[in-house]
C-alpha positions in Angstrom: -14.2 96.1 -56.0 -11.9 93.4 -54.2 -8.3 93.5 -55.6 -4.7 92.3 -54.8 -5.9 89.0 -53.0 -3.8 86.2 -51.6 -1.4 88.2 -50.7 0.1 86.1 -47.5 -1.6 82.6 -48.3 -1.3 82.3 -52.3 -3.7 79.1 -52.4 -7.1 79.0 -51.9 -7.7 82.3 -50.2 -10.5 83.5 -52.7 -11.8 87.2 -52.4 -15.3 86.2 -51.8 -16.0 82.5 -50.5 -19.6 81.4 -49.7 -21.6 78.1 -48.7 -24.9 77.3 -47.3 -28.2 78.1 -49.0 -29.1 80.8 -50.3 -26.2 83.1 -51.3 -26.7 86.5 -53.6 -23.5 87.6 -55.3 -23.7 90.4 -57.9 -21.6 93.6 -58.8 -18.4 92.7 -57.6 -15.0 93.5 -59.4 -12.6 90.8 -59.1 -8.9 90.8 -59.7 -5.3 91.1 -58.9 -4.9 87.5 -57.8 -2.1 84.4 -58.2 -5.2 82.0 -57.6 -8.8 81.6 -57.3 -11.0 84.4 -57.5 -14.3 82.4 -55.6 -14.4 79.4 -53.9 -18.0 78.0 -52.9 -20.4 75.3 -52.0 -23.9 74.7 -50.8 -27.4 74.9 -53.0 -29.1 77.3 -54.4 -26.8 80.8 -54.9 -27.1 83.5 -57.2 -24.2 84.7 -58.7 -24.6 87.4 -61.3 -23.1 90.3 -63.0 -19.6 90.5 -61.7 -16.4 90.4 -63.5 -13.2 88.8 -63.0 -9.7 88.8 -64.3 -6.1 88.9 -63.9 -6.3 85.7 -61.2 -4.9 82.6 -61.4 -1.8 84.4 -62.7 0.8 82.1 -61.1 -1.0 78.7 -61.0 -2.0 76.0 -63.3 -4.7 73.2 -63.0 -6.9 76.0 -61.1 -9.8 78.6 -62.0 -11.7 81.8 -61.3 -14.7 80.2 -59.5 -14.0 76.6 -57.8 -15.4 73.8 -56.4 -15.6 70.1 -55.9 -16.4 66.9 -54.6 -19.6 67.4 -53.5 -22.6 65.6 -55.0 -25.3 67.9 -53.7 -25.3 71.1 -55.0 -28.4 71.5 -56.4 -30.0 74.8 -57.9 -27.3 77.3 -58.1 -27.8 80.0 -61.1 -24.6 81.5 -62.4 -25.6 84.2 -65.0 -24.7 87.3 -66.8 -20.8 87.5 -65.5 -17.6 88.6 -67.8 -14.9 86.3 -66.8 -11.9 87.0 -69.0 -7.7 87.3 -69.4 -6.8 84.8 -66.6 -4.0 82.7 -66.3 -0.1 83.4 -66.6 2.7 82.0 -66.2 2.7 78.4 -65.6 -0.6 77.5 -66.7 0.0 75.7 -70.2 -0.4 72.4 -69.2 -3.9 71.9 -67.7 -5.0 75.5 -68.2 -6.7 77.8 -65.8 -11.3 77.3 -66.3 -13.1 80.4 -66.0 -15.3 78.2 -63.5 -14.0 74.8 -62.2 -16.7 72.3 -60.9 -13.9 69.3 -59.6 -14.1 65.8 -59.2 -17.7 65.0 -59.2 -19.2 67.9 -58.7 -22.8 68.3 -59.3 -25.5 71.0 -60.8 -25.3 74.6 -61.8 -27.0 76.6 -64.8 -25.1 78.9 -66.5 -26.5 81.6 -69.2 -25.6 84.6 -70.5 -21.9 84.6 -69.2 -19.0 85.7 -71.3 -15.7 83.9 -70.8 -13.1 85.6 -73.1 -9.5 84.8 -72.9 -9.2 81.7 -71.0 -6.0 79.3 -71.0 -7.9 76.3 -70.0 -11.8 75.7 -70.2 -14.9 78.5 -69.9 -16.4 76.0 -68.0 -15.5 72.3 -66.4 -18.0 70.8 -65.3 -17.4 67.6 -63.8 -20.9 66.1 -62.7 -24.3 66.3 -64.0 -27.9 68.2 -63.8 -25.9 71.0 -65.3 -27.4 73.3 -68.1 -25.9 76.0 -70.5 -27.3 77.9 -72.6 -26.8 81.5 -74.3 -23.5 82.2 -73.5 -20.5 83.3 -75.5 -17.0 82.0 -75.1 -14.1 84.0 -77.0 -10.3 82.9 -77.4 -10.7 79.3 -74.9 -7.6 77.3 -74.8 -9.0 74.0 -74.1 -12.7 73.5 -74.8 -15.5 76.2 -74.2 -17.7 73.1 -72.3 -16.0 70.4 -71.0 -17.8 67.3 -69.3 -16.0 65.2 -67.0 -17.2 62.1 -64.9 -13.6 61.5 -62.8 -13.8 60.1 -59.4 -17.5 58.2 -59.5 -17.3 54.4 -60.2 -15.3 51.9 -58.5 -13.3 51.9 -55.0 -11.9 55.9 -55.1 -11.7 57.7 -52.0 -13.6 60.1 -54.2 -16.7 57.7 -55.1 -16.1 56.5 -51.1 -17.0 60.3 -50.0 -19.6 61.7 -52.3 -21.4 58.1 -51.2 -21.1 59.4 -47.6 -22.3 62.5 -48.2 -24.9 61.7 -49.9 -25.9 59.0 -47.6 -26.8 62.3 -45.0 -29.0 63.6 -46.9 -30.7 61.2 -49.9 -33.7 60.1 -47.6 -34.4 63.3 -45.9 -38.0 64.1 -46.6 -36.8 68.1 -47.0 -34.6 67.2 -49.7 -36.8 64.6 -51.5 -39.4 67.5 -52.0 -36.5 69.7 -53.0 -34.5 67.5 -55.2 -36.3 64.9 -55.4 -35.9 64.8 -59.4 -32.2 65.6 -58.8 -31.6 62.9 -56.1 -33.2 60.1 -58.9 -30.6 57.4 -59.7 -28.0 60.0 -58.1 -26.9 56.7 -56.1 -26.4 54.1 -58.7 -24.8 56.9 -60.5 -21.7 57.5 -58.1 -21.5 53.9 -58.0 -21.3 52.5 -61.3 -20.5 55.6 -63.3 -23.4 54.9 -65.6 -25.4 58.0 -67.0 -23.6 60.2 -64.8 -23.5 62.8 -67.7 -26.8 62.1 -68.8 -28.7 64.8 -67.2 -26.6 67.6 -68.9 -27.1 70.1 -71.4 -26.1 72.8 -73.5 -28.0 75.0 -76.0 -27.7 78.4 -77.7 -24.1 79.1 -77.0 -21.9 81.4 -79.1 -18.4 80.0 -79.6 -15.5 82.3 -81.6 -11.8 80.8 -81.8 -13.0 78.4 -79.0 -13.4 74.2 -79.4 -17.2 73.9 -78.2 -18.0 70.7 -76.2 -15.8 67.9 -75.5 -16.3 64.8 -73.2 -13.8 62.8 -71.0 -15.1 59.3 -70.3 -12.5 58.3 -67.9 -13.9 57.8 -64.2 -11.2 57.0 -62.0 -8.3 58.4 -60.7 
């Protein structure tokens, strides 16, 4: 159980932070918090079976898990975790997601989740390669799934630094055998904005007093 966090930094002072490859998160009790819950990045975690609420109580525009702005972050599983009854005061406008993948953000498959309770979205998912399937969203503010392409396309700082980024790794011979499927078109993608929500999907979910999917098409900032 990790409780009461944030205490002395309010922002971005998660309970359990993580990055590199690898990563296996499971039976942890999350709460007590006026922000995030879990902040991340990297490839392929596992983050299963824990439960999280009361965070984000004195924020808005925030959520449980977040990340962003990175174009990389291939095979990560996030499955079989209650998120529920966060949010507070505040948090009308934008709404807090139960998890937040910002500005560009890429990947991620997500089944068997609960999100219940939720001021903003269950999930925000703001890149592509994503998949979700069999979960079940109960009482969402905003939308249970919402797709995002913000920040690719154009002359953003934000398309200027998941190019650079990606520029480190797309010719690596480790991660063509990786991610080589991922890594297809990633490129023309972030430039243009074209198909960058192609790749996703979701099947199989369970929605109740919760709008299911919904897309924003805008790209830049």
């Amino acid at each position: 159980e990790i409780e009461n966090f944030s205490r002395i930094t309010g922002n971005y002072t998660p309970g359990i932070e993580f990055s590199g490859v690898g990563s296996i998160i499971t039976h942890n009790e999350l709460h007590g918090s006026v922000h995030e819950a879990v902040g991340w990045n990297g490839n392929n975690h596992l983050f299963a079976y824990n439960e999280i609420y009361d965070v984000c109580t004195d924020t808005d525009d925030a959520a449980a898990i977040y990340s962003g702005l990175h174009a990389l972050t291939f095979g990560n599983k996030w499955i079989y975790n209650y998120i529920h009854d966060i949010g507070g005061k505040g948090s009308e406008e934008y709404g807090v997601h139960a998890i937040y993948n910002d500005d560009a953000l890429v990947g991620g498959y997500y089944a068997g989740n609960v999100f219940e309770n939720i001021t903003g979205c269950g999930l925000f998912l703001a890149g592509r390669d994503a998949r979700v399937e069999n979960n079940i969203f109960v009482n969402v503010g905003k939308a249970a799934v919402h797709f995002s392409h913000r920040g690719v396309g154009g002359d953003s700082t934000y398309t200027s630094a998941l190019l650079l980024e990606l520029e480190d790794y797309y010719k690596n011979d480790i991660w063509q055998a990786a991610y080589g499927e991922n890594l297809e078109g990633l490129e023309h993608a972030i430039r243009t904005g074209e198909d960058y929500q192609s790749k996703n999907e979701v099947e199989g979910n369970v929605f109740v007093n919760a709008p299911d999917v919904s897309v924003d098409n805008s790209m830049a900032y």
